[in-house]
N, C-alpha and C positions, 0 to 999 in steps of 0.2 A: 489220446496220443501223448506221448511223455517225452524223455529227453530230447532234443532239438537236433534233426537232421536232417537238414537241405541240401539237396543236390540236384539238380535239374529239373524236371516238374516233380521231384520226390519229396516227399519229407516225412518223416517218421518221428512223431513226438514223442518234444514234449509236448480205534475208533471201538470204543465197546461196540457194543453189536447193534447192528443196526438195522430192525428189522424190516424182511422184504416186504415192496408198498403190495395195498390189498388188493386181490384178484379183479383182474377188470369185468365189471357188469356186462350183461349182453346187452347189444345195441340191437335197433330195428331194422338197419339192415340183414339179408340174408345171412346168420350168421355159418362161420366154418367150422366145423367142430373137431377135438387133436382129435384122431384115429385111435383107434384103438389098438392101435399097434405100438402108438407112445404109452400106451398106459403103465407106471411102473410094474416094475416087478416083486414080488414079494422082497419082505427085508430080509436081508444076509448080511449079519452082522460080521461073519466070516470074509465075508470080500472085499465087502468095505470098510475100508477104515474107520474107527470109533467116532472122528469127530463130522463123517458123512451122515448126515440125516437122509433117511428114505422121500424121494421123490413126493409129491402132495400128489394124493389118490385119482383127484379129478383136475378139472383144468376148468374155467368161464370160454363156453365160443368165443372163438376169436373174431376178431371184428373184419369188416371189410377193406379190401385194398383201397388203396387213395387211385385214381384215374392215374394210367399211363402216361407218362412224360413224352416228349418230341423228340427228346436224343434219341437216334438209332443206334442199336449197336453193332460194335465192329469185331463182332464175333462169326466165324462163316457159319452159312446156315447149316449145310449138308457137307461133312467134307469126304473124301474118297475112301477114305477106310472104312469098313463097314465096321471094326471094332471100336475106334473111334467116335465114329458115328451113331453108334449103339449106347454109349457111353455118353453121348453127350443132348442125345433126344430123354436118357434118361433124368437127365439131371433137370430137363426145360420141361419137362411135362408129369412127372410121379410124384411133383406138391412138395417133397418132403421138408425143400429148403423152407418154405413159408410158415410149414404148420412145425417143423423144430423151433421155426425164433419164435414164433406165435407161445408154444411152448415153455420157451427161454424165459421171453420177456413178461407172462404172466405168474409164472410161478418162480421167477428167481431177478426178479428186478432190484436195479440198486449191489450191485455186485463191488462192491468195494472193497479194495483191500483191507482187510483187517476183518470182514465178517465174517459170521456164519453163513450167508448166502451166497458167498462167492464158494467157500468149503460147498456146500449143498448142490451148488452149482455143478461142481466138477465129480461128483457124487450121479446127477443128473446125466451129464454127457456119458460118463463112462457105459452107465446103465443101458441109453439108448444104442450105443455103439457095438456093445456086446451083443445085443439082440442082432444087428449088422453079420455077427459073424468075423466079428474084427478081435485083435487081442490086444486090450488095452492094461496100461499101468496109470497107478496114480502118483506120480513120483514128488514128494514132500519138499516145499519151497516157503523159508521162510520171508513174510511179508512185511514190510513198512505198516504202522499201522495208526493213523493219526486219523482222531475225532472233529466232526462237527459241532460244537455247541451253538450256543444262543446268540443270534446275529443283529445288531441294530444299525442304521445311518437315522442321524439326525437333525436337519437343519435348524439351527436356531439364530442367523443371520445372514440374509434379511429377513427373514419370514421364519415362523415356527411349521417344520414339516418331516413328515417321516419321509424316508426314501426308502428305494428298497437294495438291496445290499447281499452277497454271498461271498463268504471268506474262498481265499484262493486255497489250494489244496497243500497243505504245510504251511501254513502261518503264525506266528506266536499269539497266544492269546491276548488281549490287552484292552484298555480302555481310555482311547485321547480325545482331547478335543485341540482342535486348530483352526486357523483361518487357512483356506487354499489359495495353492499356486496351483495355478493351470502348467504343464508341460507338453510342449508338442515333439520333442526329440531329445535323445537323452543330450547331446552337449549342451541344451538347456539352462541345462542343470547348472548348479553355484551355491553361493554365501544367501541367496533368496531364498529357499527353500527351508533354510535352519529352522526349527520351530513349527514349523507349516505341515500342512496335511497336502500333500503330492496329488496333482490327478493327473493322472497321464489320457489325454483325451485324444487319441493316433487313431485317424478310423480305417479300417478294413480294406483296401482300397477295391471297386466292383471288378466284375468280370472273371473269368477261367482260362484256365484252371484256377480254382480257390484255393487249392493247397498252397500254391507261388506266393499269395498273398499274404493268405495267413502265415507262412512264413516270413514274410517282410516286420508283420506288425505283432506277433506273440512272444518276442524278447519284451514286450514292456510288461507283459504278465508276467511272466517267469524270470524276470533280472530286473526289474520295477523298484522293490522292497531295496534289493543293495544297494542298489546303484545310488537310488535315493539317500539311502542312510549315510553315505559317508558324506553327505553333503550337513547333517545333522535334522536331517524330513522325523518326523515322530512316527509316520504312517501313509501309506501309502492307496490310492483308489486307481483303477484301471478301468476304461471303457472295454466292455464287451468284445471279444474277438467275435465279430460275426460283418458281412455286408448288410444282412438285411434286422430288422428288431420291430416287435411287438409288444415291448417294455421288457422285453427276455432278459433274462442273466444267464451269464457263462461263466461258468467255473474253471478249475485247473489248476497245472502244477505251477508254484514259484519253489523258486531257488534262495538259498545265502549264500553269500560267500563261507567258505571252509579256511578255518583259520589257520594261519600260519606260523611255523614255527619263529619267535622271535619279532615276530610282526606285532601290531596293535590288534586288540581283542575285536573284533566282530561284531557291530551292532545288527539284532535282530529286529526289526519293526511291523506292526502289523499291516495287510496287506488285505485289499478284496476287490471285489468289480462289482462295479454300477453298469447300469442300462445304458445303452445309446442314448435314450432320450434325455435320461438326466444327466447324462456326460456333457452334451452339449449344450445344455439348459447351463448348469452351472459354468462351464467355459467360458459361456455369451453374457453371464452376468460380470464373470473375473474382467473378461475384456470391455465393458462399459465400465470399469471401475466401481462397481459392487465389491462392496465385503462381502465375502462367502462364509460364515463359520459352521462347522461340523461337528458333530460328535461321533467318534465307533468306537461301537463294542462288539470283540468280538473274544468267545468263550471255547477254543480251541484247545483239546488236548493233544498230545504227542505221547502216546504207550510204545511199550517193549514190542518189537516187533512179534509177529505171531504165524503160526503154522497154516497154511493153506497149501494147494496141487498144481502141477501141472498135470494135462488129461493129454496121455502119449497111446496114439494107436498105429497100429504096424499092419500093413496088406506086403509079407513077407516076398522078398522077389524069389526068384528062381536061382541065383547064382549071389550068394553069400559074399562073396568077396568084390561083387560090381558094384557094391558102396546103396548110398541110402540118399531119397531126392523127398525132401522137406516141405512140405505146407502147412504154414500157420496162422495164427490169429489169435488176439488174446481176450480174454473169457471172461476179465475183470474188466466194472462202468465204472464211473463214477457214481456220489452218492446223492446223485437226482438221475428226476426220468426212469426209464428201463434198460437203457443201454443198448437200443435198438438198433441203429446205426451206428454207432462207434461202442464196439465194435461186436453188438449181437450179429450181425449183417455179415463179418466175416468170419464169425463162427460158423453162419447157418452155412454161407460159401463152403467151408473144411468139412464139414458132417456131411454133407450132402454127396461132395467128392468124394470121401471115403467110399459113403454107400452107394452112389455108382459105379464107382470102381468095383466092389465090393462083387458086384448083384452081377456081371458083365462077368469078372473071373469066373464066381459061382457058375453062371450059364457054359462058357465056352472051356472051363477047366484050363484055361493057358493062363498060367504069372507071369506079371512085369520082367523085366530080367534082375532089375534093383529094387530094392527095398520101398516102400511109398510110406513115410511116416507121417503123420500128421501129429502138433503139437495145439492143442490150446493153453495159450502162457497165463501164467499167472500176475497180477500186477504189471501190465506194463503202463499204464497210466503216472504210476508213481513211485516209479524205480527202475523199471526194470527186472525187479526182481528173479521171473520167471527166465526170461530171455536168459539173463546171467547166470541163473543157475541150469540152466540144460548146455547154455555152453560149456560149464565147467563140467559137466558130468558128463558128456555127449560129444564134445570137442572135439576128440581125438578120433572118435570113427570117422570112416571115409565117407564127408557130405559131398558129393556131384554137385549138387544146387539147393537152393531154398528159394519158395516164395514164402511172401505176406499178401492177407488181403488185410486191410485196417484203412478204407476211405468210405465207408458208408454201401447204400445197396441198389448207387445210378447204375447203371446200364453200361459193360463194361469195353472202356475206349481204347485203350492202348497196356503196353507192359512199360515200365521203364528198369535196368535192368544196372547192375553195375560187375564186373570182372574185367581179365587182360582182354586184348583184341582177340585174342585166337579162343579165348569162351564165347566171349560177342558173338564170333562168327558162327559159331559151333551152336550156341541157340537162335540164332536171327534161323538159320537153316533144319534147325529143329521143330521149331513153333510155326514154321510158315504153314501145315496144313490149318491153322486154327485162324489165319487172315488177319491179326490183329499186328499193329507196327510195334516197334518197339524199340524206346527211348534208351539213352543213355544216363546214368545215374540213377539209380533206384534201391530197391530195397527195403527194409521195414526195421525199426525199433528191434525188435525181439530176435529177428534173426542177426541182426546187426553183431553181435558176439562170435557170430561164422566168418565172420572177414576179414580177421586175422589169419586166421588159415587158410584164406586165400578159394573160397569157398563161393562160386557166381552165386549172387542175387539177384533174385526180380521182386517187384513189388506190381501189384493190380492195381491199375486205374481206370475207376470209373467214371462216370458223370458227376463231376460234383457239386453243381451249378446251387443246390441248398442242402448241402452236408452242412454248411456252417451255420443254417438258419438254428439250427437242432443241437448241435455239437456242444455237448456239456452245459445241458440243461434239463429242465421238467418238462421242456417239449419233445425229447429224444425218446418218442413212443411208438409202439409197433405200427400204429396207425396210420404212421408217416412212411411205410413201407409196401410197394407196389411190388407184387406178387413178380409179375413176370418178369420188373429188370433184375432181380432178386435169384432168378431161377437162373438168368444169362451169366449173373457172375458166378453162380455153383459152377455150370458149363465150361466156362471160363478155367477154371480152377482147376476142373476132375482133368480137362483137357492137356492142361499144362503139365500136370503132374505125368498121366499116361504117355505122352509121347517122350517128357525126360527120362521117367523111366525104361521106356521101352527101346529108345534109340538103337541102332546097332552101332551106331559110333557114338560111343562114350563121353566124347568130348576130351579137353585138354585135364588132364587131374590137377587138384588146387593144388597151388602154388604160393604160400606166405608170402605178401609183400616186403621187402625188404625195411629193416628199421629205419627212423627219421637219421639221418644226419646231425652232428654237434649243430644246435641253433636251427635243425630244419621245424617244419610243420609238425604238429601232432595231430 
């Protein structure tokens, strides 16, 4: 998740090539095997574009689900429309959410901005989608594109030790060594820090929603680096955004400040995250009065940004001028793990929806009355880029609504939603056949560009009680994905979209909010 937006239980976060990690071996349990219906299609160099590589022939069985969770969800079981209904037994029982990330996550892991696997990737979706019976574009969106290099921590007071260390996602390359200061909140901060290697050691705080928290505590990752720097910090370390740790590291974006015209020039300083456990290992030594000394290196390029997709597919409504109702999720991980949950999970949610939707029209020969587009964005981990670029191009058609899914693949709890009162109303009275409540303030990262046009959001929430055990790391693997709360939020999803589309009362048309005032908010 990328740039930082919190609003009620919502928040929508915040490299040469790097290739995809190697196919996962089969395990002893019963393994699942992709169908044969995923299996690519010949190459067409004519369809797709030159820098899409053809899908990999075969796939490794995929492993088996982790045991069902306790949250129940608050999706209705059976609801009274039989089209509906039809639509939504499809999405909970035809597998296809499970065995597309299975898919995803083996043959396109590590989806990064800036590589060839995220391009391949979107090469991927498009392929499977066609076979849907859907008519997809690949519409070209340039990416951010910054390398990982060679990463060390190294303690050499008191004690000679390596740690273990991952640069945050845009950090300057560099090589310091300091004695640390511990910080527990940025007013902290001062004349003590000059010289010093920063730890910001804020933990997680427990409980759920986790999104609420991790929003409390992921400004020292991503505003860590500056904040620090104008105090004269050489470098900065961050404790892991997570509650719970297994020595894990989490990665992600930091920010610099953007320089201003006339103002003093900008220090950029290097920037990464430590473990829980040696966050607080080193804290508990700062606070006994231990010398702490450090060394990082960290070997970080910043390249010319570079060309990648977004993967737009259309289930054309019946009435061209009753506007267009958006579902999305974005396609690019980061560059650990597979990108299983953040956010393969709410890819597999959009594909799934399509293809139920899809398989429902096909049988009953009746379209929505508006348009059902589904987008998966490119880069929103570390930019935006996607998101901002289909708004610019895309803007101006009449969007009814957008959802995002992008919280992982718990078992899906509620909507939380953001528009005027008279949209509020217009979907609380919409969505009531599908049983789930629905919050104020929501939304996602990527549709987030709709909002200016005055365009309702909703955003999916699910269970997310250990989204963050995972969440931008080399534990964010398929493995860690439970088949059936997985199929609840495609359900979720297909649901959402069919009954906005279908509505006979359209709802209120968006409305631009009015600009900020001289001195107001932005």
């Amino acid at each position: 998740m990328s740039p930082l937006r919190l609003s009620g239980l919502s928040l929508a976060l915040a490299c040469a090539h790097v290739p995809p990690a190697p196919t996962v071996p089969p395990v002893a349990a019963p393994p699942v095997a992709a169908p044969a219906a995923l299996a690519p299609p010949p190459e067409n160099p004519g369809r797709l574009p030159s820098l899409v590589r053809a899908p990999p022939a075969t796939l490794a069985p995929l492993p088996s689900p982790v045991p069902p969770g306790t949250v129940a969800s608050a999706l209705v079981a059976t609801p009274a429309d039989p089209v509906l209904a039809a639509i939504l037994k499809a999405a909970r029982t035809d597998g296809e959410a499970y065995k597309r990330l299975g898919a995803l996550c083996q043959g396109y892991s590590r989806r990064f901005a800036g590589t060839q696997t995220l391009v391949d990737a979107a090469g991927w979706a498009k392929s499977v989608w066609e076979r849907d019976g859907l008519t997809v574009t690949l519409e070209p969106v340039n990416v951010r594109h910054w390398v990982r290099g060679a990463e060390s921590l190294t303690m050499t007071t008191p004690a000679q030790r390596s740690l273990a260390v991952i640069g945050l996602g845009g950090t300057v390359p560099g090589s310091v060594t300091g004695d640390v200061v511990v910080i527990h909140s940025f007013d902290q901060l001062g004349p003590q820090v000059k010289g010093k290697i920063v730890l910001y050691d804020v933990p997680m705080a427990p409980g759920v929603p986790s999104i609420t928290h991790y929003g409390e505590t992921v400004p020292y990752r991503t505003q860590g680096a500056a904040n620090a720097a104008k105090f004269g910090a050489i470098a900065t370390l961050t404790r892991s955004v997570t509650q719970r740790s297994l020595y894990t590291l989490h990665t992600g974006a930091m920010h610099y400040d953007e320089p201003v015209a006339g103002g003093p020039p900008v220090v950029k300083i290097p920037s990464a995250a430590v473990t829980v456990e040696d966050s607080e290992w080193i804290a508990a030594q700062v606070a006994a009065g231990t010398k702490v000394t450090l060394t990082l290196n960290l070997a970080s390029q910043e390249l010319p940004p570079t060309p990648s997709f977004n993967v737009i597919a259309d289930i054309p409504g019946s009435d061209p001028s009753a506007g267009i109702v958006l579902i999305g999720a974005h396609l690019d991980s980061w560059d650990v793990g597979q990108g299983a949950n953040d956010d393969g999970a709410g890819v597999a949610h959009v594909m799934e929806a399509m293809h139920a939707i899809a398989g429902e029209v096909k049988a009953t020969g009746e379209a929505p009355k508006r348009t059902i587009r589904a987008v998966l964005f490119a880069n929103e981990e570390f930019g935006l880029d996607g998101g901002n670029a289909y708004g610019k191009d895309h803007g101006a058609e009449l969007h009814r609504a957008a959802m995002e899914t992008d919280l992982g693949a718990g078992v899906p709890l509620l909507w939380d939603a953001k528009g005027t009162e008279a949209q509020m109303t217009w979907l609380k009275a919409t969505l009531a056949p599908l049983g789930m409540p629905i919050g104020d303030g929501g939304g996602g990262a990527d549709i987030s560009p709709l909002e200016p046009k005055g365009v309702l959001v909703t955003g999916l929430r699910p269970d997310d009680s250990h989204y963050f055990d995972y969440h931008h790391t080399n534990a964010d693997t398929f493995d860690k994905i439970d088949a059936d709360a997985l199929a609840e939020g495609a359900a979720a999803t297909a649901g959402w979209a069919w009954l906005v589309a279908t509505s006979a009362d359209p709802g209120p048309a968006p409305v631009p909010p009015p600009p900020p005032g001289p001195g107001g908010a932005k």
